[in-house]
C-alpha positions in Angstrom: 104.7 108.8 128.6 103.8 108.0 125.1 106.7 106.4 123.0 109.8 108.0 124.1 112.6 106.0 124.8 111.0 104.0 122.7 113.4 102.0 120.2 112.3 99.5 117.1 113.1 96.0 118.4 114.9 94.0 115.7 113.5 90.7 117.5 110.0 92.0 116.8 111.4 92.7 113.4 110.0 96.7 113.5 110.6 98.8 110.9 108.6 102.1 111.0 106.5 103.2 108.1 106.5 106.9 107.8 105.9 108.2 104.1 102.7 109.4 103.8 102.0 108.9 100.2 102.2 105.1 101.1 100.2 105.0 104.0 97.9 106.6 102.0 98.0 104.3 99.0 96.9 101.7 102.0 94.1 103.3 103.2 93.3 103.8 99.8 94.0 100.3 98.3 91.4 99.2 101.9 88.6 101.3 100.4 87.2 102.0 103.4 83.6 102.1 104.1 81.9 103.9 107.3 80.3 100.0 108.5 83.2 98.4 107.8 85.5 96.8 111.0 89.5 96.8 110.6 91.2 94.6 111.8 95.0 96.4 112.4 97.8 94.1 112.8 101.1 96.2 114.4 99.9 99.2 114.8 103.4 100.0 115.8 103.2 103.8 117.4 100.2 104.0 115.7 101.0 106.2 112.0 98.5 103.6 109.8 96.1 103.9 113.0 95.4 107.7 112.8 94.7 107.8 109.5 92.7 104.2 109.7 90.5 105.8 112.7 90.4 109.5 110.7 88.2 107.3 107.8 85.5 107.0 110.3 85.2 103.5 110.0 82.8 101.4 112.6 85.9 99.7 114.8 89.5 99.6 114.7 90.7 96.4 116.6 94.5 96.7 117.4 96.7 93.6 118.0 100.3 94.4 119.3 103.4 92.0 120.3 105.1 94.8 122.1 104.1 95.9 125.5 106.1 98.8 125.4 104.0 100.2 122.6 100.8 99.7 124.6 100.2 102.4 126.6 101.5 104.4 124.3 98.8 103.5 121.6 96.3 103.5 124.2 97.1 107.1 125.5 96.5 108.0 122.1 93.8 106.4 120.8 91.8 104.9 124.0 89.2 107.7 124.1 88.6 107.6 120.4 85.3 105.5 119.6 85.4 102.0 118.3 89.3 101.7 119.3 90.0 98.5 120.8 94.0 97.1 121.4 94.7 93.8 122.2 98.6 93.1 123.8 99.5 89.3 122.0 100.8 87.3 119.5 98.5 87.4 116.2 99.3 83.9 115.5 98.0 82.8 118.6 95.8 86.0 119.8 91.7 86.0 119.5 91.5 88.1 115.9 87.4 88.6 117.1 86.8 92.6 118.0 86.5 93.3 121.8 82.3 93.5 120.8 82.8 89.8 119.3 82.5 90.8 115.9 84.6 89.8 112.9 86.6 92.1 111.5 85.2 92.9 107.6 89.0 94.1 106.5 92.8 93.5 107.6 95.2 96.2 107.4 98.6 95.0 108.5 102.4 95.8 108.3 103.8 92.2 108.7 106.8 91.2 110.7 108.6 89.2 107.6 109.6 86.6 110.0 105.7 85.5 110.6 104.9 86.1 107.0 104.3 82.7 106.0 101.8 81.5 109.0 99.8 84.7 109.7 98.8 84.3 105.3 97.6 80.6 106.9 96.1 82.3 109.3 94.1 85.4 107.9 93.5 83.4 104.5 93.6 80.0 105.2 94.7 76.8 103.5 93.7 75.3 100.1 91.8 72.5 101.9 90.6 74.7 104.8 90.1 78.8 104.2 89.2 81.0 106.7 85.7 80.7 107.0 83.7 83.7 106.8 86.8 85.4 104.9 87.4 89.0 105.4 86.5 91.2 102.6 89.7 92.5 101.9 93.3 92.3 102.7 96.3 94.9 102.5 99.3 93.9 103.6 102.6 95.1 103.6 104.9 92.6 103.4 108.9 91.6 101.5 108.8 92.8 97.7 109.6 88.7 97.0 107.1 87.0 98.8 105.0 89.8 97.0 106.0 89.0 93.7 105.6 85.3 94.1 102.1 86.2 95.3 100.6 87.8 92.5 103.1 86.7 90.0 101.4 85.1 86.6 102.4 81.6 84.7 105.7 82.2 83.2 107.0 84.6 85.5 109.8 84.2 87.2 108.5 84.4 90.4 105.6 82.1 90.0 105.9 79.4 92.5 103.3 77.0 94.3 102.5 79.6 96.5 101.4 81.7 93.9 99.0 79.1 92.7 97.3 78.7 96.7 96.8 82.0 96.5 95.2 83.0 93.8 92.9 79.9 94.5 92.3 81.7 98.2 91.6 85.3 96.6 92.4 88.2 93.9 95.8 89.3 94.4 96.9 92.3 93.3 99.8 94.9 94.0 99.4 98.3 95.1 102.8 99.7 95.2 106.2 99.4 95.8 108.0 100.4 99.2 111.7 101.1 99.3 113.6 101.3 102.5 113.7 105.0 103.0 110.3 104.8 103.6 110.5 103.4 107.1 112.4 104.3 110.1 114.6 102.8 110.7 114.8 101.1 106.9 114.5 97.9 106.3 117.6 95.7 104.4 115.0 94.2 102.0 112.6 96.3 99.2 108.9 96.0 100.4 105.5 96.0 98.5 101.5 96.5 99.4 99.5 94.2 98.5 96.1 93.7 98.2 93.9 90.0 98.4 90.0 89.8 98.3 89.7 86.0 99.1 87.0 84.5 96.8 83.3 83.5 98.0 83.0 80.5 99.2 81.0 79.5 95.4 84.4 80.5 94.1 86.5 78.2 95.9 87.9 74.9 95.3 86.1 72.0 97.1 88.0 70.3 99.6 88.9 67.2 98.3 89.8 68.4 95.3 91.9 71.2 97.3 93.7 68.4 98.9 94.8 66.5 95.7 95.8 70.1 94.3 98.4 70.4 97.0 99.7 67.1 96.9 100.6 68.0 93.2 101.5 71.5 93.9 104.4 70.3 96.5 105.5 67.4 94.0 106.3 69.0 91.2 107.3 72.6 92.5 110.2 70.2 94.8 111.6 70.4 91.2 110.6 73.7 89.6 112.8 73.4 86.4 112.3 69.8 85.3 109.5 68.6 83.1 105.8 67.9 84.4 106.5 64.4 82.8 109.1 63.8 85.0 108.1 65.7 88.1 104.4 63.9 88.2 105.9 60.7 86.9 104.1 58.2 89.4 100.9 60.3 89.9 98.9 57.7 87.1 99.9 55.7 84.2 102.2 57.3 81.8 99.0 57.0 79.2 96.9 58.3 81.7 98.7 61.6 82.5 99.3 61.9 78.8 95.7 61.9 78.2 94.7 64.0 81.6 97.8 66.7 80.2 95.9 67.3 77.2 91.9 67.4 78.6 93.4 70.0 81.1 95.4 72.1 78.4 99.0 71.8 79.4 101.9 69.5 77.8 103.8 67.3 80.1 106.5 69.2 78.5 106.0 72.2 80.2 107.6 73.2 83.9 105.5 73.4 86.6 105.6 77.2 87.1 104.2 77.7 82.9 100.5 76.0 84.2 98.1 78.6 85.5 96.0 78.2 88.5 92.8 76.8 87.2 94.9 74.3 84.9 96.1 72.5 88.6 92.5 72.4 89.1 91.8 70.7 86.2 94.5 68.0 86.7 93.4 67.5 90.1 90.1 67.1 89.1 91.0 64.4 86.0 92.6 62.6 88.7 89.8 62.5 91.3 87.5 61.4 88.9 89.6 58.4 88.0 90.5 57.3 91.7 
């Protein structure tokens, strides 16, 4: 019974995380409040879930890939109350709590290989976010797609995707994760992160969201050329010139030097002339 004979499965991409400081710093980082609904995403054999059910939160809603994990959470958490587990896919599962409610909070240890699509999914799009957002995020996820989340104009590892998401939310880190910390470890350095997606008076309106990403992908396709060059086409030479300068930026800068709300501010110059 339980999880022996159990093995992690490198096709569900499982990795183990067993330090306690850092599952700590999660539950920490999820500032948990006694009304509030998680929403747990791999519970794994359920380390993150014992300490996540131990807060005294409302609900704990479980979503796991493996069926061979399944009883084994449920023999040891099913009598607890407000434990729900659903067996799926959380790309493609319901993410509503078996009582129908929204979860207020995601706490989740993500498969790297789904990283990209379960953000779409929990945060949204530019044009379309997830609509009533969750209150708070903490994710565990690659130290690089971590960096180029909550990395700053100038940085290195600023890309377009750090520029959706800080439009989608707050992004912070919470701390560093090294292999060791997982059984068995992982060949990449991992990070917890922490997104509160913005209010919905926060966010930028659709349209506008829509001509942001069209300049996002054409001049991040060529990261270390010149914003004259890479939105060459986008409106008159004297235009753009003119647009550049009522947004705060020079066309002689590289796309990953202009800050969030500066793409805004294009975008919106743009719009307004269309």
């Amino acid at each position: 019974m339980g999880f022996s004979g159990h093995h992690a499965r490198k096709r569900f991409g499982q990795h183990w995380l067993r330090d306690d400081s850092i599952l700590q710093r999660i539950i920490e980082a999820a500032d948990l409040q006694s009304s509030d609904r998680v929403l747990e995403v791999g519970p794994g054999r359920g380390a993150l879930t014992e300490r996540l059910l131990a807060e005294g939160v409302k609900a704990v809603h479980a979503i796991e890939l493996d069926r061979d994990l399944v009883d084994g959470l449920q023999e040891r958490f099913g009598a607890q109350p407000g434990f729900s587990l659903h067996q799926g896919d959380v790309l493609e599962a319901p993410l509503e709590l078996s009582d129908g409610h929204i979860a207020d909070k995601v706490v989740a240890n993500i498969p790297y290989n789904i990283t990209g699509p379960l953000l779409e999914r929990l945060v949204g799009r530019l044009d379309r976010p997830v609509d009533p957002s969750y209150q708070r995020l903490v994710l565990l996820v690659q130290k690089e797609v971590a960096e180029r989340i909550h990395a700053r104009p100038g940085q290195s590892g600023f890309s377009a995707l750090s520029v959706r998401m800080q439009l989608l939310a707050r992004c912070r880190s919470v701390c560093p994760v090294p292999p060791r910390c997982f059984q068995p470890p992982p060949k990449v350095q991992s990070e917890v992160i922490c997104l509160d997606p913005l209010p919905a008076s926060e966010r930028v309106e659709p349209a506008l969201a829509v001509r942001v990403e069209s300049l996002l992908k054409q001049a991040f396709l060529a990261r270390r050329k010149m914003l004259r060059n890479t939105l060459a086409g986008v409106a008159e030479p004297e235009r753009l010139q003119d647009l550049a300068a009522s947004s705060g930026f020079s066309l002689q800068q590289r796309p990953q030097e202009l800050a969030p709300d500066t793409w805004v501010a294009l975008a919106r110059g743009l719009n307004r002339g269309d």
